[in-house]
N, CA, C and O atoms as a Tinker XYZ file with bonds, in Angstrom:
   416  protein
     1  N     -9.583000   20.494000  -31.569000    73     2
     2  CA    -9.565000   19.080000  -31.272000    64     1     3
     3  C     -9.161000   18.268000  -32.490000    63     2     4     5
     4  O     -8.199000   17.507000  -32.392000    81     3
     5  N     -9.864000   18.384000  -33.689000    73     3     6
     6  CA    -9.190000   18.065000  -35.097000    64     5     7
     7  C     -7.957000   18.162000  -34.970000    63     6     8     9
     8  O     -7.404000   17.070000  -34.845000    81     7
     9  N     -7.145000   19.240000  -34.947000    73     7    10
    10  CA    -6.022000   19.528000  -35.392000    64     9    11
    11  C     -5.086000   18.341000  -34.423000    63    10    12    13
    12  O     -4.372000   17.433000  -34.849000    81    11
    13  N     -5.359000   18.691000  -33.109000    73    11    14
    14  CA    -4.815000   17.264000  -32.678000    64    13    15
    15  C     -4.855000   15.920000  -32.785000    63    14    16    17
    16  O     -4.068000   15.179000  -32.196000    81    15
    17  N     -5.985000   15.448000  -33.717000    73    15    18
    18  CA    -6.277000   13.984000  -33.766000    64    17    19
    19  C     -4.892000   13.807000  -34.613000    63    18    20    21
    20  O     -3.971000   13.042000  -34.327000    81    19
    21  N     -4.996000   15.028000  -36.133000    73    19    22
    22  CA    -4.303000   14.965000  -36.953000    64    21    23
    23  C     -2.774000   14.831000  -36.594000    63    22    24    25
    24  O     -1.951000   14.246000  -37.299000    81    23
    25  N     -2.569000   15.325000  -35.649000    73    23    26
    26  CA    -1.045000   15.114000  -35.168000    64    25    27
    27  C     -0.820000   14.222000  -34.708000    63    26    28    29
    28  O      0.366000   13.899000  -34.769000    81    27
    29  N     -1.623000   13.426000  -34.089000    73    27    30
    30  CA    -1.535000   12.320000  -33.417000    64    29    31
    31  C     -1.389000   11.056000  -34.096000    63    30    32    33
    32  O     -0.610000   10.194000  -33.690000    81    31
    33  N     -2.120000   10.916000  -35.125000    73    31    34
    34  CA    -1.816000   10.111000  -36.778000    64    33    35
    35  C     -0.860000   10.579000  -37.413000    63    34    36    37
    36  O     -0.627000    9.783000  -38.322000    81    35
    37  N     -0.123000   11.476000  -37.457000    73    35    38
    38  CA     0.702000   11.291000  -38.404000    64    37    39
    39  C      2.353000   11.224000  -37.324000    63    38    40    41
    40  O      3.500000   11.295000  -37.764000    81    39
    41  N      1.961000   11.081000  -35.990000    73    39    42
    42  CA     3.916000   10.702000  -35.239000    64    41    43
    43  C      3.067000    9.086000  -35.026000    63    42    44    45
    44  O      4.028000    8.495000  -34.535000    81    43
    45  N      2.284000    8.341000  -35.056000    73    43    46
    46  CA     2.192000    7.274000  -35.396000    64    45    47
    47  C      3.050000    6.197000  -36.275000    63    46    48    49
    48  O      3.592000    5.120000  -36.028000    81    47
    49  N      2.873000    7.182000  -37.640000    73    47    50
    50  CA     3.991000    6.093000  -38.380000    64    49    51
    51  C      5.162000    6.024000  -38.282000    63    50    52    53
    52  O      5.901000    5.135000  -38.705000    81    51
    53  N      5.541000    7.404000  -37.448000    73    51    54
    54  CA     7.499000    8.155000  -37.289000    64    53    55
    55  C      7.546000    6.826000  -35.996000    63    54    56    57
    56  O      8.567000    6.145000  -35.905000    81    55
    57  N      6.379000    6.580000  -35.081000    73    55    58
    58  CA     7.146000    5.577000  -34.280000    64    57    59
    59  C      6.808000    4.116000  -34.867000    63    58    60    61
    60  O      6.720000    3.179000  -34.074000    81    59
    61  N      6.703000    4.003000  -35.627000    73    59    62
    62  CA     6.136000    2.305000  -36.447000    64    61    63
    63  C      7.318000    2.456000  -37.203000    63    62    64    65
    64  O      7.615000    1.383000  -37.727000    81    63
    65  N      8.167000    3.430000  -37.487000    73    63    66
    66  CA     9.365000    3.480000  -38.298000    64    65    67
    67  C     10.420000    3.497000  -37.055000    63    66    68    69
    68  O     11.479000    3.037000  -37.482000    81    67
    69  N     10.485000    3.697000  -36.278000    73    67    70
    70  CA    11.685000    3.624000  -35.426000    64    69    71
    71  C     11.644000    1.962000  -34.656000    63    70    72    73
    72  O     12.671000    1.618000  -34.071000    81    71
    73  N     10.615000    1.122000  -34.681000    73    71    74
    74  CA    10.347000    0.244000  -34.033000    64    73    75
    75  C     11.058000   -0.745000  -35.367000    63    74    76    77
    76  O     11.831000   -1.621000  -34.979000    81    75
    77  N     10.881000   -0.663000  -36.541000    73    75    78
    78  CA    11.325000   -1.348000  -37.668000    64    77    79
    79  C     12.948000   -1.040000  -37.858000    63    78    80    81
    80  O     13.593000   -1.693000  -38.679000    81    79
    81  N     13.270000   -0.502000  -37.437000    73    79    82
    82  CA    15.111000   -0.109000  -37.589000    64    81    83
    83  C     15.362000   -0.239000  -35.759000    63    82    84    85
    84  O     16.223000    0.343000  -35.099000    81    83
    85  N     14.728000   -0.810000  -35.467000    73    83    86
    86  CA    15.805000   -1.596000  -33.982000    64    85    87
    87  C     16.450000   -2.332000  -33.827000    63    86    88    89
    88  O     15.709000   -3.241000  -33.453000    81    87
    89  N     17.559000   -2.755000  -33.825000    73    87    90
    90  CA    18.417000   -3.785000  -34.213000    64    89    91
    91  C     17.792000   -5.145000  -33.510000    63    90    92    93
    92  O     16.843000   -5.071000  -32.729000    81    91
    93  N     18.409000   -6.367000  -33.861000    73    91    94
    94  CA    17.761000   -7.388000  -33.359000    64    93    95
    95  C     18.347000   -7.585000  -32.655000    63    94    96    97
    96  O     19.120000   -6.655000  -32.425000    81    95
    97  N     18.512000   -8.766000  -31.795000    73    95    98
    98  CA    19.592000   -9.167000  -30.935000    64    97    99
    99  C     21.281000   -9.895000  -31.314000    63    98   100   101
   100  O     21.416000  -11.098000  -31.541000    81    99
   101  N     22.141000   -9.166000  -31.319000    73    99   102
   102  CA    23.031000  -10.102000  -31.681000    64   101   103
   103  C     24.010000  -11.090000  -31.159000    63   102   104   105
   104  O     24.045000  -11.057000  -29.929000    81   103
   105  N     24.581000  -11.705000  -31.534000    73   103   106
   106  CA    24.693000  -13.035000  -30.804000    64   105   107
   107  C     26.258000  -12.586000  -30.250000    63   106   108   109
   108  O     27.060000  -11.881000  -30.863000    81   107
   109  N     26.440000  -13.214000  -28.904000    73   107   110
   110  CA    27.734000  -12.628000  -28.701000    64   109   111
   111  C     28.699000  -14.157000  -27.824000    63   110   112   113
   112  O     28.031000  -14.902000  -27.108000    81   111
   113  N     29.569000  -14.312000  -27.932000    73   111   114
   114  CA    30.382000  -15.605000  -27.507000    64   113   115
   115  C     31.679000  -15.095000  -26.786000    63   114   116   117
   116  O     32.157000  -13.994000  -27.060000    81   115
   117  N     32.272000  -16.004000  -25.779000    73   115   118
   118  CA    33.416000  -15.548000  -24.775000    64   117   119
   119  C     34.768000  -16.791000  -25.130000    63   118   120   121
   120  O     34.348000  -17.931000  -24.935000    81   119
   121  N     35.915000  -16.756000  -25.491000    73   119   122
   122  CA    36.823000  -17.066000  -25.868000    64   121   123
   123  C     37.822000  -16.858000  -25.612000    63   122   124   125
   124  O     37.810000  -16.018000  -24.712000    81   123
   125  N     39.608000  -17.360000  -26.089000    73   123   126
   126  CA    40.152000  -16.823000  -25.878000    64   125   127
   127  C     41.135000  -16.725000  -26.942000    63   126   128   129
   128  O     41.321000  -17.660000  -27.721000    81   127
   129  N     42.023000  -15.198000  -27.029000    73   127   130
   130  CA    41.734000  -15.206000  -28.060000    64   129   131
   131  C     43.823000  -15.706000  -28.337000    63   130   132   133
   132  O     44.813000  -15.492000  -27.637000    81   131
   133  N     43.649000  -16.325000  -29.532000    73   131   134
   134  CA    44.932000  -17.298000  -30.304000    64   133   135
   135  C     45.941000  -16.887000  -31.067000    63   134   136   137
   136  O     47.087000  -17.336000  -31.044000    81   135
   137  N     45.611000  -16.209000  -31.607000    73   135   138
   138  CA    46.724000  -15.127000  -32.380000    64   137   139
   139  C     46.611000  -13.734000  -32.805000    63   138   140   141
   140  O     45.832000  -13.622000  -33.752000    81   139
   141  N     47.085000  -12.736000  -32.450000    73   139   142
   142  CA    47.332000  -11.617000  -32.347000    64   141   143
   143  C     48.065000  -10.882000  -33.358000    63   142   144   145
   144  O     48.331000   -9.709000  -33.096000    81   143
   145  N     48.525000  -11.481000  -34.734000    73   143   146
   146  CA    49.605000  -10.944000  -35.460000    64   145   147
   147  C     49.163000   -9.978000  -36.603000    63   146   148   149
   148  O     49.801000   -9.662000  -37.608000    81   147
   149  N     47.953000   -9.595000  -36.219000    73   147   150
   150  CA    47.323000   -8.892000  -37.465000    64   149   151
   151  C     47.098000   -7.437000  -36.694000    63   150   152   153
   152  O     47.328000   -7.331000  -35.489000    81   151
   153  N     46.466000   -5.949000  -37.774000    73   151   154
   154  CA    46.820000   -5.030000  -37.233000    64   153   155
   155  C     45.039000   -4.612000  -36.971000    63   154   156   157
   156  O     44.099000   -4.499000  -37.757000    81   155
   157  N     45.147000   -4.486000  -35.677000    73   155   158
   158  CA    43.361000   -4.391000  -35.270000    64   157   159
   159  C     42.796000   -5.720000  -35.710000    63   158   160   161
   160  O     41.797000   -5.665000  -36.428000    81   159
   161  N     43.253000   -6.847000  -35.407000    73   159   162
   162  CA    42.268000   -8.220000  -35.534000    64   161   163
   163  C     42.896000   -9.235000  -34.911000    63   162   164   165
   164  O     44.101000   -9.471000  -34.998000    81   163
   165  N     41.807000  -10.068000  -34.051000    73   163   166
   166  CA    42.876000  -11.074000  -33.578000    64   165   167
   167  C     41.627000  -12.001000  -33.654000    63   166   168   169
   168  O     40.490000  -11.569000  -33.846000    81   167
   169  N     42.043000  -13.735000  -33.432000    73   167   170
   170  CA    41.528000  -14.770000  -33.997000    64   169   171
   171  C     41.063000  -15.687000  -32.739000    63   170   172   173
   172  O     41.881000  -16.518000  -32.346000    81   171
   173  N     40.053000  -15.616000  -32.208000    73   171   174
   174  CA    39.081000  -15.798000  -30.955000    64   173   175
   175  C     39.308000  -17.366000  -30.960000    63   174   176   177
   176  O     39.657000  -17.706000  -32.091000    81   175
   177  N     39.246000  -18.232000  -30.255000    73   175   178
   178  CA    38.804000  -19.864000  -30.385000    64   177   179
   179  C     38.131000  -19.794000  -29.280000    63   178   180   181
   180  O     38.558000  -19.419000  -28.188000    81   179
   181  N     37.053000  -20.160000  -29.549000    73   179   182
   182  CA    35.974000  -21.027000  -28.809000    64   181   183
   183  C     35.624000  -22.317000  -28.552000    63   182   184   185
   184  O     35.462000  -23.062000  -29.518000    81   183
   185  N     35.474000  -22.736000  -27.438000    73   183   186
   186  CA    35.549000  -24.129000  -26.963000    64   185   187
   187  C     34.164000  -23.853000  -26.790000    63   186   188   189
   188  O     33.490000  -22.839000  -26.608000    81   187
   189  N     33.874000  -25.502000  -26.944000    73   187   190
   190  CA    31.907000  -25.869000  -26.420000    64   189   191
   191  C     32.223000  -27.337000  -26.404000    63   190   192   193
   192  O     33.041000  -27.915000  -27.119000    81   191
   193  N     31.414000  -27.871000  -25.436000    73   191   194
   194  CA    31.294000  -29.266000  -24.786000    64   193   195
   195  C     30.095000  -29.517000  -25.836000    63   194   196   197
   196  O     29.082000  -28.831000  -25.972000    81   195
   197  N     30.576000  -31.004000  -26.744000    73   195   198
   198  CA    28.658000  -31.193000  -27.185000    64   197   199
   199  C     28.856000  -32.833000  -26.817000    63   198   200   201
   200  O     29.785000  -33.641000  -26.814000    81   199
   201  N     27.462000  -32.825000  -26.520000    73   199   202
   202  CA    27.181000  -35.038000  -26.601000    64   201   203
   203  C     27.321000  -35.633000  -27.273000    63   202   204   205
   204  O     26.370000  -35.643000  -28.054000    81   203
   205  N     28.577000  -36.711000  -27.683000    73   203   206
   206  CA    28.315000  -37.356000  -28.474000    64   205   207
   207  C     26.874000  -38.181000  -28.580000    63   206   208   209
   208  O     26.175000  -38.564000  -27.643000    81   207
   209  N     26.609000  -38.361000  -30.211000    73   207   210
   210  CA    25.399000  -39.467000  -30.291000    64   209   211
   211  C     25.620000  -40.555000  -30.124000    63   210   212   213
   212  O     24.493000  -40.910000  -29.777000    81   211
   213  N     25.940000  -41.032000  -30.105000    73   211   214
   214  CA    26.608000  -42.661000  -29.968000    64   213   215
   215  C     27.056000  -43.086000  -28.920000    63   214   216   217
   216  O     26.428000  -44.018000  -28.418000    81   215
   217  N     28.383000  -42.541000  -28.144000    73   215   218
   218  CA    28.616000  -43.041000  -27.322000    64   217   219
   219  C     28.349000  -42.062000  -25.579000    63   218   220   221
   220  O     28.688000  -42.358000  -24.434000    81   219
   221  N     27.695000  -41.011000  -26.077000    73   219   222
   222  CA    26.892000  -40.039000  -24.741000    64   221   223
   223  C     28.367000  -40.069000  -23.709000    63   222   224   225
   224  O     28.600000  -40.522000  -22.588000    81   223
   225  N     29.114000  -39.395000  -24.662000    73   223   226
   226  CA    30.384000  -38.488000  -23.794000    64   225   227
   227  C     30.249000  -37.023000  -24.008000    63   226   228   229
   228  O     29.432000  -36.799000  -24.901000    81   227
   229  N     30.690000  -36.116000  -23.575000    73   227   230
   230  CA    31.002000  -34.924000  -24.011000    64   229   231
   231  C     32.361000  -34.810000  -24.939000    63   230   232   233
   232  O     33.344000  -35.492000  -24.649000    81   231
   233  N     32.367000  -34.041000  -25.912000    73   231   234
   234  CA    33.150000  -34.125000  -26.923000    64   233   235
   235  C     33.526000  -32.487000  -26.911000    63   234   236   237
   236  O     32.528000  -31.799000  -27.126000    81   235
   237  N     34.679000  -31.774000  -26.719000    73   235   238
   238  CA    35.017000  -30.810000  -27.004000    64   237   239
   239  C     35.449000  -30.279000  -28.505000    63   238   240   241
   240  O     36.254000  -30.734000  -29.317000    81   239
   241  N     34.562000  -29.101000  -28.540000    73   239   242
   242  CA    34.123000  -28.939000  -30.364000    64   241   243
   243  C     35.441000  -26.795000  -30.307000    63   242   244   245
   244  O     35.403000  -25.814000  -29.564000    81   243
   245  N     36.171000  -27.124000  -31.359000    73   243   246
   246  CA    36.380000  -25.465000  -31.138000    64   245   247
   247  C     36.358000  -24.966000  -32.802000    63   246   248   249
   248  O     36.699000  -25.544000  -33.834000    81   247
   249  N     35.682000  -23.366000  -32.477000    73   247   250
   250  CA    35.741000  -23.122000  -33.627000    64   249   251
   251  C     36.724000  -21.681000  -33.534000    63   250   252   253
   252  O     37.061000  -21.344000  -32.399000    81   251
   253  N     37.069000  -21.043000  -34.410000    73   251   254
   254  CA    37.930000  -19.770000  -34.378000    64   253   255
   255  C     37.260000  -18.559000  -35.142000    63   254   256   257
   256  O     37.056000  -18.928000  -36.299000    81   255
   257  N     36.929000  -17.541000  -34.991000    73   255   258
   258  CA    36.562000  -16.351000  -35.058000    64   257   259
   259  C     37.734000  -15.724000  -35.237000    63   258   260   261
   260  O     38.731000  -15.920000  -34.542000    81   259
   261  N     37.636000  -14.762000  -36.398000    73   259   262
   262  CA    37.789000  -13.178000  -36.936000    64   261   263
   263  C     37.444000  -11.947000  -36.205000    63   262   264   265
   264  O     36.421000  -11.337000  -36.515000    81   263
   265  N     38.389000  -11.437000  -35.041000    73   263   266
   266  CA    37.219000  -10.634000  -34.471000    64   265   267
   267  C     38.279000   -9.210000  -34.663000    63   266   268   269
   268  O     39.494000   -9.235000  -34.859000    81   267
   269  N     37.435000   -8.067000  -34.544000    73   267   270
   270  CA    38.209000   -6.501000  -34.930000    64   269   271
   271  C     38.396000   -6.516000  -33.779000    63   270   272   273
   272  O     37.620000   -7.090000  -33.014000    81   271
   273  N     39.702000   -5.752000  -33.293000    73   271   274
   274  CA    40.436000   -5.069000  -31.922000    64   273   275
   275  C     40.527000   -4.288000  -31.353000    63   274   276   277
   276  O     41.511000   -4.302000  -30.614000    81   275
   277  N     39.630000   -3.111000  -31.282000    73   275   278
   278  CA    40.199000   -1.985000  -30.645000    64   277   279
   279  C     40.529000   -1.735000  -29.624000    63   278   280   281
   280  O     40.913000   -0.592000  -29.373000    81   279
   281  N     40.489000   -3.010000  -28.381000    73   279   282
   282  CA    40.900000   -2.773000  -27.339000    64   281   283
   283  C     42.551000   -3.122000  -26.908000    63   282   284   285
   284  O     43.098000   -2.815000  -25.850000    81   283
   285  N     43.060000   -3.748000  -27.898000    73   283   286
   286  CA    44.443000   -4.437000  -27.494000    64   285   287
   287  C     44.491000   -5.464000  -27.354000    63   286   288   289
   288  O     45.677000   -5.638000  -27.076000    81   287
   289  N     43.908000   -6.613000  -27.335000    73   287   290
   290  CA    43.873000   -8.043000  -26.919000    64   289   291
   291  C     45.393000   -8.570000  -27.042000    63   290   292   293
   292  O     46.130000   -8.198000  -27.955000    81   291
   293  N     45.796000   -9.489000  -26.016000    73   291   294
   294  CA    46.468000  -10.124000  -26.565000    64   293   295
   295  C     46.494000  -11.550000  -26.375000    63   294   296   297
   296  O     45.724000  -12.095000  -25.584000    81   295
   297  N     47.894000  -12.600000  -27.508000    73   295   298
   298  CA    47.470000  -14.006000  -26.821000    64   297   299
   299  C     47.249000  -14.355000  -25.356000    63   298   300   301
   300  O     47.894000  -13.757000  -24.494000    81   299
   301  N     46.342000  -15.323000  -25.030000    73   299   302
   302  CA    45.735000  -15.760000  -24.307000    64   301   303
   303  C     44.701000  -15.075000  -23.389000    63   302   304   305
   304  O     44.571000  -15.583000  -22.276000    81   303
   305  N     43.932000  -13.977000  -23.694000    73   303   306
   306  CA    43.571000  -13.018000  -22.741000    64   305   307
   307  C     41.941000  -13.789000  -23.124000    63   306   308   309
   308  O     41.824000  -14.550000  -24.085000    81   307
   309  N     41.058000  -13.522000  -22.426000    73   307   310
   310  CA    39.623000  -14.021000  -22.435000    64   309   311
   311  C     38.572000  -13.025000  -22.780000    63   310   312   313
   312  O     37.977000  -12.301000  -21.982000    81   311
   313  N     38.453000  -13.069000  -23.788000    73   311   314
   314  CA    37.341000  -11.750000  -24.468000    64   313   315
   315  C     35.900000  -12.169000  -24.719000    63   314   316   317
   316  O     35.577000  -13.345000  -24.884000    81   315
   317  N     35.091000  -11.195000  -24.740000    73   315   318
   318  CA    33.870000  -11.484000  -25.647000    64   317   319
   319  C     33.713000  -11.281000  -26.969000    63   318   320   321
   320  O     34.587000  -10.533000  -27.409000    81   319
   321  N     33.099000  -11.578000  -27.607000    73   319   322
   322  CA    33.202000  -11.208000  -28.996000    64   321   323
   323  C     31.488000  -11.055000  -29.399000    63   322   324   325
   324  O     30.798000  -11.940000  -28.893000    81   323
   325  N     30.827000  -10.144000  -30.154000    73   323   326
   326  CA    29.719000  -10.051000  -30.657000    64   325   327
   327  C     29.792000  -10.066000  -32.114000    63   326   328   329
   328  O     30.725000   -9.843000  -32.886000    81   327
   329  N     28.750000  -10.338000  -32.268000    73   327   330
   330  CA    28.452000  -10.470000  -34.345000    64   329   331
   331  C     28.151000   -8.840000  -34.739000    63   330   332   333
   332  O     27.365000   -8.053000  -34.212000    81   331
   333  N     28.928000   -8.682000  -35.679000    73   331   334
   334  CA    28.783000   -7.413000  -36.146000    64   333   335
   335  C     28.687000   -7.503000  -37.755000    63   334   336   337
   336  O     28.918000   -8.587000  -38.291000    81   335
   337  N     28.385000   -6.498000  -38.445000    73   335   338
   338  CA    28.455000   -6.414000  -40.246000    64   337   339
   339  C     29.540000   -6.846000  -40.560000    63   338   340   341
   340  O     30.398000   -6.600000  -39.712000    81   339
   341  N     29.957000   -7.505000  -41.597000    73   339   342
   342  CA    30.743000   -8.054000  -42.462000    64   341   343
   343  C     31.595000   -6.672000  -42.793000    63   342   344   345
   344  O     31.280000   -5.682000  -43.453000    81   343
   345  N     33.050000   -7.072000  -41.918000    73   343   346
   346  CA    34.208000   -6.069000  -42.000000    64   345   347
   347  C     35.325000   -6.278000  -42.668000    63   346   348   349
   348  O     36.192000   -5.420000  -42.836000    81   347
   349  N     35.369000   -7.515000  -43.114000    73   347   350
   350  CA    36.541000   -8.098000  -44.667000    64   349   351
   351  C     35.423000   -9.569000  -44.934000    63   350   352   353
   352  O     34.355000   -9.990000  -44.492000    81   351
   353  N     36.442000   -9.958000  -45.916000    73   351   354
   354  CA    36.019000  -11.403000  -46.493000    64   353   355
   355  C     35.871000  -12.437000  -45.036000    63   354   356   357
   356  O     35.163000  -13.432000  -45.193000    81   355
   357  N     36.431000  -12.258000  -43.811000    73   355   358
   358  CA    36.475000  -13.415000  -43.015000    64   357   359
   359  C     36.114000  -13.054000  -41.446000    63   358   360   361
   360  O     36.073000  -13.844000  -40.502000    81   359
   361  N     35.869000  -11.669000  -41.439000    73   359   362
   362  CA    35.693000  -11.142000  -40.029000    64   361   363
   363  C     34.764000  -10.812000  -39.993000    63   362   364   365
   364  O     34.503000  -10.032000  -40.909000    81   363
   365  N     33.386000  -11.156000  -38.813000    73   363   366
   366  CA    31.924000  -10.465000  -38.856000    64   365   367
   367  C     31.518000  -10.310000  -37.329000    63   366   368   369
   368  O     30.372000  -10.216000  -36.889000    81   367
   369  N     33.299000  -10.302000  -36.267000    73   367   370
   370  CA    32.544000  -10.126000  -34.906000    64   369   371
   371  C     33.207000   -9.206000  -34.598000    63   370   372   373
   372  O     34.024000   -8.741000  -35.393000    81   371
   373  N     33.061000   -8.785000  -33.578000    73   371   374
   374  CA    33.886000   -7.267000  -33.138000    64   373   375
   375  C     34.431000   -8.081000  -31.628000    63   374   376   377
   376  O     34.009000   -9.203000  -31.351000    81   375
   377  N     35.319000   -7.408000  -30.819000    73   375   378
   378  CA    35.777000   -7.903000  -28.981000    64   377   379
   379  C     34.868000   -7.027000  -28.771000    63   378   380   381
   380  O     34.458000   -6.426000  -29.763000    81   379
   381  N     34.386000   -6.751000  -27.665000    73   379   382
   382  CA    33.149000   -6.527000  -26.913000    64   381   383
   383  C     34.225000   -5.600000  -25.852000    63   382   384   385
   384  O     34.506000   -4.402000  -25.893000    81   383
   385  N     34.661000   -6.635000  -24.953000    73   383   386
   386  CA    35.492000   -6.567000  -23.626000    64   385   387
   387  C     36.430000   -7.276000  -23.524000    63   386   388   389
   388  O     36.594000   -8.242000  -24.269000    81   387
   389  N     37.090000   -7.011000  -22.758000    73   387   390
   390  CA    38.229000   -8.204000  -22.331000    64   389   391
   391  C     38.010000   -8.694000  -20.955000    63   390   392   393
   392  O     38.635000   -8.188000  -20.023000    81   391
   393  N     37.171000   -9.638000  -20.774000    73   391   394
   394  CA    36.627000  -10.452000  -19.717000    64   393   395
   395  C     38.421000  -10.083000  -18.511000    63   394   396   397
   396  O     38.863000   -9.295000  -17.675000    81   395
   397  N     38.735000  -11.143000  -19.173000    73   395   398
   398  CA    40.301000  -11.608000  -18.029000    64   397   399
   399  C     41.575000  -11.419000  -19.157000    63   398   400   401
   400  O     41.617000  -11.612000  -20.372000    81   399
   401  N     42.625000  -10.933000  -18.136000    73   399   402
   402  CA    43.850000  -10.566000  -18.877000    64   401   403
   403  C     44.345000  -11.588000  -19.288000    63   402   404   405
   404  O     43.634000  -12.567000  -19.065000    81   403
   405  N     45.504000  -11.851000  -19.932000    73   403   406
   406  CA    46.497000  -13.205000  -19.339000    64   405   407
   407  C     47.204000  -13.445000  -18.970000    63   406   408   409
   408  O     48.179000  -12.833000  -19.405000    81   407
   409  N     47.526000  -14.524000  -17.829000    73   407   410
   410  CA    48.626000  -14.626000  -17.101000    64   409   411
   411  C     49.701000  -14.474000  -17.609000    63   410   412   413
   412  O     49.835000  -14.942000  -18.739000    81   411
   413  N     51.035000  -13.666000  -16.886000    73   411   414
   414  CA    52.004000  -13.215000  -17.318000    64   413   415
   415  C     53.042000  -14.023000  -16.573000    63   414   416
   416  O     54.240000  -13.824000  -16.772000    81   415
């Protein structure tokens, strides 16, 4: 019966260590993506509606993403993009999927 308590305490900490290296959640955004001229990277723009303060319109805000390629993207196609590790000086998302192609 000992011998089992003892085993039982010591895969305790092996799972208090696997619970600490679970990744967190990372953040992932849908776009489309703008230029294509690089080799495995293409440059996402994202549109978002925000309120103005002042005059309480919606104001269309875009920002552009660095994202790695391995699927082929090309201009105008509608991808996801997730946050991934820092893969050059300016790229930190990866394409996910390619939601929708683009019209041809």
């Amino acid at each position: 019966m000992e011998e089992k308590q003892e085993e039982n305490t010591d895969s305790a900490p092996a799972e208090a260590g696997k619970a600490e290296t679970k990744r967190a959640h990372r953040s992932q955004k849908i776009g489309v993506v703008f230029s294509d001229k690089m080799q495995k990277t293409v440059v996402v723009r994202v549109d978002r509606l925000v309120l103005h303060t002042r005059y309480r319109r919606y104001v269309r805000r875009t920002s552009k993403f660095m994202a790695h390629d391995e699927l082929g993207a090309t201009v105008g196609d509608k991808v996801r993009i997730v946050e991934t590790r820092p893969l050059s000086a300016r790229k930190r998302w990866r394409v996910l999927e390619i939601v929708q192609k683009a019209a041809k």
